[in-house]
N, C-alpha and C positions, 0 to 999 in steps of 0.2 A: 889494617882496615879501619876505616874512620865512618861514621855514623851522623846522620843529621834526619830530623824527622822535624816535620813543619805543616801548619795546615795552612791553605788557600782559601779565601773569602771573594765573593763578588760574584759572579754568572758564571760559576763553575761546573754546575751541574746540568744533563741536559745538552752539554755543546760539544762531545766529543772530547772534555779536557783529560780524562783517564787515559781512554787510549792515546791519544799526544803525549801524557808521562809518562807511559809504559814505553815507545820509542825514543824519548827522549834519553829516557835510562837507560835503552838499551844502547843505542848508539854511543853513550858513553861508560860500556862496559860495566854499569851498576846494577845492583841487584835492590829489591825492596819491594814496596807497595804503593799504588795509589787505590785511597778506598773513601765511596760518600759517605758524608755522615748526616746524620740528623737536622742538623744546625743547617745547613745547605752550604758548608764548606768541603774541602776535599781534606784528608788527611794521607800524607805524601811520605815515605821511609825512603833514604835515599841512603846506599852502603857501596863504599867502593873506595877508591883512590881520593883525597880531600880537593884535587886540580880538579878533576873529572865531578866530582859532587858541586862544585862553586858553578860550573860551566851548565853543568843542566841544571842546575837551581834557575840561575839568568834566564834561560829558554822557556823553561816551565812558569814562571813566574811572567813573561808576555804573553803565554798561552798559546792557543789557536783560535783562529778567526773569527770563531763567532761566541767566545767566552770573554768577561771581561773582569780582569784581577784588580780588585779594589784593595785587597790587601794579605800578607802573610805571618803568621807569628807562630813563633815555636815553640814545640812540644816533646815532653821527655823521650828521651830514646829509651828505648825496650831493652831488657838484660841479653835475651837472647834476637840474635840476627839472621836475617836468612843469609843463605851462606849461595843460593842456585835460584834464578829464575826473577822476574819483575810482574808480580801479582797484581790484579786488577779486578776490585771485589766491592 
């Protein structure tokens, strides 16, 4: 199982981008989180297969329609991983 956590910048918040990463991940068989933060980025756990994690990275990072990704940059992975389910908090 391989592991990538990354936060999202730009009109992320507000435009339905969570639940678009929440399908995103599921459609590709991942497990993790997307949750907002403070800053007005999204912070995104993406666990699963590393094919499968690259593919929704791609998708998530064009977003949905009316969010607009100005930028992404990565952040430590957690010791412990979900192992069941794509959280949206």
């Amino acid at each position: 199982m391989k592991a990538l956590r990354f936060a999202v910048f730009g009109r992320v918040q507000g435009v339905g981008f969570r639940a678009f990463t929440r399908r995103v991940a599921l459609r590709h068989n991942l497990v993790g989180w997307a949750r907002n933060c403070s800053n007005g980025s999204v912070d995104i756990l993406l666990v699963g297969d590393s094919e499968n994690i690259a593919k929704a990275r791609a998708n998530i990072l064009r977003g949905p329609a009316l969010s607009q990704v100005e930028r992404s940059a990565a952040l430590p992975t957690p010791t412990t991983l979900p192992t069941s389910d794509f959280e949206v908090g």
